[in-house]
C-alpha positions in Angstrom: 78.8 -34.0 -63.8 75.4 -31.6 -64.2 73.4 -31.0 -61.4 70.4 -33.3 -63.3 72.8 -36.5 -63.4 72.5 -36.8 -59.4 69.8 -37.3 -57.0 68.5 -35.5 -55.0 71.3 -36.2 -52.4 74.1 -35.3 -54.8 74.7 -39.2 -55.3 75.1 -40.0 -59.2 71.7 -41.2 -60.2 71.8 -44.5 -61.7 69.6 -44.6 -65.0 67.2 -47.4 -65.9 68.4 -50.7 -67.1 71.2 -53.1 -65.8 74.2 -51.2 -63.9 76.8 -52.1 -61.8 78.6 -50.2 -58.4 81.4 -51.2 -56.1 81.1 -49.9 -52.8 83.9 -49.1 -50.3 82.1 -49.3 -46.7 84.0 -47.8 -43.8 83.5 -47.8 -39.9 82.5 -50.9 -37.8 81.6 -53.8 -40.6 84.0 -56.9 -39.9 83.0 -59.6 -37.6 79.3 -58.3 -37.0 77.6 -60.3 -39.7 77.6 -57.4 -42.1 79.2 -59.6 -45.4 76.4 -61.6 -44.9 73.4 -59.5 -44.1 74.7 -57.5 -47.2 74.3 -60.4 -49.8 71.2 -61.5 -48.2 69.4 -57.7 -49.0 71.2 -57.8 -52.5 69.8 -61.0 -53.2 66.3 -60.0 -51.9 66.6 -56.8 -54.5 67.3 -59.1 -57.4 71.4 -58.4 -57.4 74.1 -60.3 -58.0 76.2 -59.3 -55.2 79.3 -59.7 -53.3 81.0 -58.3 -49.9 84.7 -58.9 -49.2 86.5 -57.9 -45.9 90.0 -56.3 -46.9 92.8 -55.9 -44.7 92.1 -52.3 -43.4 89.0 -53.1 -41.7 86.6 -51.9 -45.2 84.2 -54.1 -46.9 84.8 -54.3 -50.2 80.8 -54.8 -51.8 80.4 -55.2 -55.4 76.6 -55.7 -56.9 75.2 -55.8 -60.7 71.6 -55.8 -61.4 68.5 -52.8 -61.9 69.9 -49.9 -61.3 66.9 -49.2 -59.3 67.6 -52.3 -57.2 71.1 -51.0 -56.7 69.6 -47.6 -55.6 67.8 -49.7 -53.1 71.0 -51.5 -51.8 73.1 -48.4 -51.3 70.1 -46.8 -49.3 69.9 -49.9 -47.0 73.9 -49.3 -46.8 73.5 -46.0 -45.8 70.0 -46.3 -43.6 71.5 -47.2 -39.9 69.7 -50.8 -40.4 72.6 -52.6 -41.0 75.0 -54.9 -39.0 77.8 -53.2 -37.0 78.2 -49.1 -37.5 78.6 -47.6 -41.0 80.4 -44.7 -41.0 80.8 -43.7 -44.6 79.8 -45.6 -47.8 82.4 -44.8 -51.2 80.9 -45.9 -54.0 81.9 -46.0 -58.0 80.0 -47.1 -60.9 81.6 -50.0 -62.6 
């Protein structure tokens, strides 16, 4: 990938128009309310968006919307602001 396709952060950056991501979140995230805070800030960005526990203590997140919007979630994700303790976030376009 060229240095111009990622932000300034090295993430890709997402272009304009609809996208979608699935996001891999590690660290403290089951049991804290974090499934559900997560919807609730996707929702408020305009995304369609999901969070799943899975079995190894992950949250599986999956949101679809403006790729802006999406920027916006994995920031929040990422920001410290969230339920529980966020370790690292893994995220793929879909």
């Amino acid at each position: 990938m060229a240095d111009d396709d990622r932000s300034h952060d090295g993430r890709p950056h997402h272009g304009r128009g609809e996208a979608a991501v699935r996001v891999v979140v590690h660290g403290h995230v089951q049991g804290v309310g974090f499934r559900w805070a997560t919807t609730r800030q996707g929702a408020a960005l305009g995304l369609a968006c999901d969070a799943q526990n899975l079995p190894d203590g992950t949250v599986l997140v999956t949101a679809r919307g403006e790729a802006s919007a999406l920027d916006g979630l994995l920031d929040w994700l990422r920001s410290g602001r969230t339920p529980g303790h966020v370790t690292r976030v893994d995220e793929d376009p879909v």
